[in-house]
C-alpha positions as CSV (number, residue, x, y, z in Angstrom):
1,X,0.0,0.0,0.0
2,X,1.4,3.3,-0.8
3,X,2.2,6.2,1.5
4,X,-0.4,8.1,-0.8
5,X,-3.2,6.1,0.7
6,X,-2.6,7.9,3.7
7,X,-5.4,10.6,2.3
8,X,-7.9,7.7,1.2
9,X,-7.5,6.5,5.0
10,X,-9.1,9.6,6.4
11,X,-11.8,9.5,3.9
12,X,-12.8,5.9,4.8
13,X,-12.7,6.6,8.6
14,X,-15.0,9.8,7.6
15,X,-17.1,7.5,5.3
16,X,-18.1,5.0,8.4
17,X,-18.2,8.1,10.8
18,X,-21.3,9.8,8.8
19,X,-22.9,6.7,9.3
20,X,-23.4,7.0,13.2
21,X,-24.2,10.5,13.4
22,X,-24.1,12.2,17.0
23,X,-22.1,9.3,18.8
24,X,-18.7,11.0,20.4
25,X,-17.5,7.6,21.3
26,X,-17.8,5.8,18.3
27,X,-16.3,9.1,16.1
28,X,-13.1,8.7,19.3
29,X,-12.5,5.0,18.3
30,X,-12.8,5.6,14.8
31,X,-9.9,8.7,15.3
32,X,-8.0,5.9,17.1
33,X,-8.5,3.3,14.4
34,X,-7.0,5.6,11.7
35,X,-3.8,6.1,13.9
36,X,-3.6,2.4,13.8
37,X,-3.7,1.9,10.1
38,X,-1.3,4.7,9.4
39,X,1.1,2.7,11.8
40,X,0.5,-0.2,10.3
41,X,1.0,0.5,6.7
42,X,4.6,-0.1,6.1
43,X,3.3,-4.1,7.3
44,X,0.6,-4.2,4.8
45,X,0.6,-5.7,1.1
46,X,1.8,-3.1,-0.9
47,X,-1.0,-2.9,-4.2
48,X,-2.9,-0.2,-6.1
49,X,-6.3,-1.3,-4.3
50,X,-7.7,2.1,-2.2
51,X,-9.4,1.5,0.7
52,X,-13.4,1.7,0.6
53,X,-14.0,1.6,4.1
54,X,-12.1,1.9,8.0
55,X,-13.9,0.7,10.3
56,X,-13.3,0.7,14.2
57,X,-13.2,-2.7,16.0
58,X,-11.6,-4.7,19.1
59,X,-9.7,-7.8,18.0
60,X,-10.1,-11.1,20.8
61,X,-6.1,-11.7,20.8
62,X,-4.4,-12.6,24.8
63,X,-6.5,-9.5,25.7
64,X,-8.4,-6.9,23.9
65,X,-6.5,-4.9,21.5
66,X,-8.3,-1.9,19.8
67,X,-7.6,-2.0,15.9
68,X,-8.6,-0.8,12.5
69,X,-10.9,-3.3,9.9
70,X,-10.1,-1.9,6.6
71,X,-12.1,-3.0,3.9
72,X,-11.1,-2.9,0.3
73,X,-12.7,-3.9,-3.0
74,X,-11.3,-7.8,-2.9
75,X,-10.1,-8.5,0.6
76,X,-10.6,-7.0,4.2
77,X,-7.3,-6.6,6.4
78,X,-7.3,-5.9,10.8
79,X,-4.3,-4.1,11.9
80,X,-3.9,-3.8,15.9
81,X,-1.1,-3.4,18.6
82,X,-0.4,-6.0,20.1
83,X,-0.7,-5.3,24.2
84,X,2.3,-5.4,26.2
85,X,4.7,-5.5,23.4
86,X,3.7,-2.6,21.2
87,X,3.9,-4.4,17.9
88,X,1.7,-4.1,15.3
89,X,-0.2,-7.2,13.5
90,X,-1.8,-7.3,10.5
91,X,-4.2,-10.5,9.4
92,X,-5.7,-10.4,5.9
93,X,-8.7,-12.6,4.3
94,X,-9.7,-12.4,1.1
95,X,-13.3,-11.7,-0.2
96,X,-14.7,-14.3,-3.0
97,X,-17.6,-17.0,-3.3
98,X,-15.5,-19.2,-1.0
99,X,-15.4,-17.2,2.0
100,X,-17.8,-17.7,4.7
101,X,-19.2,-14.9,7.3
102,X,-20.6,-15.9,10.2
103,X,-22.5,-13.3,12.9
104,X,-22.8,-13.8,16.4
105,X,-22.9,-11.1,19.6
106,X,-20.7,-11.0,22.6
107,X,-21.1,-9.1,26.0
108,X,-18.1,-7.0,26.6
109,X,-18.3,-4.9,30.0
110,X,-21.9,-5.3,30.0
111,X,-22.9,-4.4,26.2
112,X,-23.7,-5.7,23.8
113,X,-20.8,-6.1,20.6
114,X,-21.5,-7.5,17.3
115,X,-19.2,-10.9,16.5
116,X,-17.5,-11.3,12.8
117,X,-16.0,-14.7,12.0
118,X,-14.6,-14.2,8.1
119,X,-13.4,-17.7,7.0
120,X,-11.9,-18.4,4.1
121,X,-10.1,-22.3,3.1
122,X,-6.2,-22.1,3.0
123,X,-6.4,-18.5,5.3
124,X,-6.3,-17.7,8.9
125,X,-9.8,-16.9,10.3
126,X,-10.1,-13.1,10.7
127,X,-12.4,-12.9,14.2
128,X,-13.1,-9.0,15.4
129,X,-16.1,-7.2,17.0
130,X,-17.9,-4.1,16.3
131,X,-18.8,-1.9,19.2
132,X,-22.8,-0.9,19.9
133,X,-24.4,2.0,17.7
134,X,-27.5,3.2,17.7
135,X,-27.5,3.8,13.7
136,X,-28.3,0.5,11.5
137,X,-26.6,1.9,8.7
138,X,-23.2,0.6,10.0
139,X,-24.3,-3.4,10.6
140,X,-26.0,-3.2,7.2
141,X,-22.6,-1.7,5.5
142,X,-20.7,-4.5,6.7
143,X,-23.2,-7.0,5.3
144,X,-23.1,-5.6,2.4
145,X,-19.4,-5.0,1.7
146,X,-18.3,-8.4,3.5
147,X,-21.3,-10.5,2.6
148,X,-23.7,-9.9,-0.7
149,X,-21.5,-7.4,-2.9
150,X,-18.3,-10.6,-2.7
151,X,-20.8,-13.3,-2.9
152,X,-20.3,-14.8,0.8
153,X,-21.8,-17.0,2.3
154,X,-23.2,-15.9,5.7
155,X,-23.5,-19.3,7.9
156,X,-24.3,-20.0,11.2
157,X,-22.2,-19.5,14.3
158,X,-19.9,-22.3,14.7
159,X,-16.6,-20.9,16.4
160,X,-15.5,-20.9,20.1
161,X,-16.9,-18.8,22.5
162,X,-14.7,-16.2,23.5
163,X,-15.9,-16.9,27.1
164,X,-13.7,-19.6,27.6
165,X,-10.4,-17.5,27.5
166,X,-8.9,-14.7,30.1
167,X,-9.5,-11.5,29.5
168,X,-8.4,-9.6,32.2
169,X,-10.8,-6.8,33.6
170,X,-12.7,-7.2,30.0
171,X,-14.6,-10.5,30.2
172,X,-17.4,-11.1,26.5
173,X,-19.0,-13.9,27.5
174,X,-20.5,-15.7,24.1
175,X,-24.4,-15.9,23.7
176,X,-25.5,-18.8,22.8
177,X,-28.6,-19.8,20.8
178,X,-30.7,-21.5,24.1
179,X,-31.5,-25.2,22.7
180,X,-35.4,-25.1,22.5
181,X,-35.7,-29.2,22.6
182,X,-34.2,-29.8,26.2
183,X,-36.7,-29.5,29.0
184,X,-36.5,-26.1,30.9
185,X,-35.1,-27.9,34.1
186,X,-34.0,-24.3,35.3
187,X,-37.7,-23.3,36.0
188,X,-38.6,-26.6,37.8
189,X,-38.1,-24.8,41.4
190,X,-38.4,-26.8,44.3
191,X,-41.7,-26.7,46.2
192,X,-41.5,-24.7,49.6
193,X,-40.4,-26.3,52.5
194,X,-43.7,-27.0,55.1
195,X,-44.1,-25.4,57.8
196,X,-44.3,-26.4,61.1
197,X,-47.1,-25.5,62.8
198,X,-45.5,-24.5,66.5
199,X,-47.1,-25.6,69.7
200,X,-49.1,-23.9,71.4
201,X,-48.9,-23.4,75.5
202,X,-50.9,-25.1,78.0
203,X,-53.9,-23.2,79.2
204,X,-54.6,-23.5,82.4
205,X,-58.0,-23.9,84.1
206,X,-58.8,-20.0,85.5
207,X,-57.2,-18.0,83.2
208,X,-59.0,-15.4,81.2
209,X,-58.5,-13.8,78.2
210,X,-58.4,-10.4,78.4
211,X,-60.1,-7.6,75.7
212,X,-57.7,-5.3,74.2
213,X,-60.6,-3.0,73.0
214,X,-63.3,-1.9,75.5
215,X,-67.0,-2.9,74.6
216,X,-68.8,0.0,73.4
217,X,-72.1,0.6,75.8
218,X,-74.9,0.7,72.9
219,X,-73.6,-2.3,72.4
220,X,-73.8,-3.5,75.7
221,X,-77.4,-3.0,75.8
222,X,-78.0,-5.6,73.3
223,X,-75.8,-8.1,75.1
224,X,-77.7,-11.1,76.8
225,X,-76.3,-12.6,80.0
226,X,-79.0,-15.4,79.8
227,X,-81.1,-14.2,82.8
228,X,-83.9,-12.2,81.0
229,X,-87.2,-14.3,81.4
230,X,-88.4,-15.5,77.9
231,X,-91.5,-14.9,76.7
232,X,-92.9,-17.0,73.8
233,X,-94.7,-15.9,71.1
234,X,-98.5,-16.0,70.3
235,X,-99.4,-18.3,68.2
236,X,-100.6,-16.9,64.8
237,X,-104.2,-18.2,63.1
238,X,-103.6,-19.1,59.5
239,X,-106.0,-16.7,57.2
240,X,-107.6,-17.8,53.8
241,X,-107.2,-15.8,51.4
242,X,-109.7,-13.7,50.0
243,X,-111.1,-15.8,46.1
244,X,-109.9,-14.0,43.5
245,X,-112.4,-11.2,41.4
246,X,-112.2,-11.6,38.1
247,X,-111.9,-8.2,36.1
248,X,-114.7,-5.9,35.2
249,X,-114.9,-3.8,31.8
250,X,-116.6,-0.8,33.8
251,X,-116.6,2.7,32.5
252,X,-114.7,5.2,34.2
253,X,-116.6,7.6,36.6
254,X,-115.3,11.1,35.6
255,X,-116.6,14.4,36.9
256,X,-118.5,16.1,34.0
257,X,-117.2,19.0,33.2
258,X,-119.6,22.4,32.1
259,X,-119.3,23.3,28.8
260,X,-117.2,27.0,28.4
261,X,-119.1,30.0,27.5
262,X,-118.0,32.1,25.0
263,X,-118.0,35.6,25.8
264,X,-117.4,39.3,24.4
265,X,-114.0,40.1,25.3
266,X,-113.1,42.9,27.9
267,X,-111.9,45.8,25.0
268,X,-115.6,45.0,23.3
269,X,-117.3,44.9,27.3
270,X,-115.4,48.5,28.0
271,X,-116.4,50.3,24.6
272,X,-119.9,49.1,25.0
273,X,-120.5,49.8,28.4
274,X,-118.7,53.6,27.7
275,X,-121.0,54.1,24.9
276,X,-124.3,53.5,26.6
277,X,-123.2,55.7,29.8
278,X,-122.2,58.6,27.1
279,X,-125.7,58.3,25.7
280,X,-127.1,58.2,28.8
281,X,-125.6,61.5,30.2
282,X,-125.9,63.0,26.8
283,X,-129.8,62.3,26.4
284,X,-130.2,63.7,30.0
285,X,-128.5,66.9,28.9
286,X,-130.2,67.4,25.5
287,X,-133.8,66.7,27.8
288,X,-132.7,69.4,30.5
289,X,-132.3,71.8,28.1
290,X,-135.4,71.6,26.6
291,X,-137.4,71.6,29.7
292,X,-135.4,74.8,30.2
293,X,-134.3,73.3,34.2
294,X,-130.7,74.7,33.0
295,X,-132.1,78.2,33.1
């Protein structure tokens, strides 16, 4: 690889960066991946192929060792430190129909990291995990540029979980796919112990039991110490009873009611009764003065 690539590196680290948007740790990883490939690239094949994509992941070596994936057009190449010793490793496998991809997830200080296992016959297996985004462009880039564009074949989890090596303070413990045809033994709990009922003391003869709460005195009243006289009950005379009427169709009685008079109304009653007395007085006047008793 040529000391010109150095350019194309920062490009592919800000290719995979624009893909988780907003997440400072993933872009710090990512700065600290590109640092690792420009160490590394006096150890890597020297060709004209520029790489597409760097991508930030933690390679499962004695301990954890914080790398670079770099992914080019035929093949896809890890460069880390090694711990301790400072020296940096490079592992290469290439990308054809006859490599195989498989997917799994590790726990790694309580997260949850995404597992590639790139296989390939007559190379070294290439195992390296992807820390946790939020963005699902990122997993789907890496099954597209690892997976379908190559022609891969993505096949099931097969390898050894990493759980079974040391890791110092960092610990992924493998998840395995639970085995659905084996009884769930787990959730056959024993039943409870029974308890023993404990004995209770002797009683003896004179003892009373005192009342914590004091007896109300309406209620009192209605207590019965036994030495009220009883007094029994008359007896009672059973009573036929009366036959049964059958119904009557009778007409109802109602009160009959006078017809309503229609009158003159009271404007009509006023102007008559105003125009007889003006007649009247008027007459009286007309007589008066003919009889000459006005003078």
């Amino acid at each position: 690889m040529a000391d010109g690539q150095s350019a194309s590196l920062k490009d592919a680290t800000a290719a995979v960066v624009d893909l988780v948007p907003g997440d400072a740790r993933f872009a710090d990883l990512a700065e600290r991946a590109l640092h690792q490939a420009e160490a590394a690239l006096g150890s890597l094949p020297q060709d004209d192929e520029v790489v597409r994509y760097l991508v930030p992941v933690v390679i499962p070596a004695e301990t954890l060792a914080h790398g670079a994936l770099l992914i080019l057009p035929s093949r896809c190449v890890a460069a880390w430190r090694q711990p301790g010793s400072g020296q940096v490793r490079t592992r290469a496998v290439e990308l054809d129909a006859e490599t195989s991809v498989a997917l799994s997830a590790v726990t790694v200080d309580s997260e949850i990291w995404g597992r590639f296992d790139v296989m390939r016959p007559g190379q070294d297996d290439l195992t390296f995990l992807v820390p946790p985004v939020d963005a699902v462009a990122l997993p789907e880039l890496l099954r597209r540029v690892l997976v379908r564009e190559p022609g891969a074949h993505l096949v099931p989890f097969a390898g050894t979980p990493l759980g079974a090596r040391s890791w110092g303070a960092e610990t992924p413990r493998q998840t395995p796919d639970p085995d659905l045809t084996q009884p769930l033994s787990a959730l056959d709990t024993p039943a409870p112990p029974a308890l023993a009922a404990a004995p209770l003391p002797p009683r003896r003869v004179g003892d009373e039991v005192a009342i914590e709460v004091p007896l109300y005195r309406d209620e009192a009243l209605y207590r019965d110490d036994g030495s009220a006289p009883m007094h029994p009950l008359p007896a009672i005379e059973p009573v036929a009873p009366l036959p049964a009427q059958p119904p009557q169709d009778r007409p109802l009685d109602l009160p009959a009611v006078a017809p309503r008079r229609r009158g003159l109304p009271d404007a009509l009653k006023g102007f008559l009764t105003g125009l007889v007395a003006t007649l009247v007085v008027g007459g009286f006047y007309v007589l008066a003065k003919w009889q000459g008793w006005l003078g």
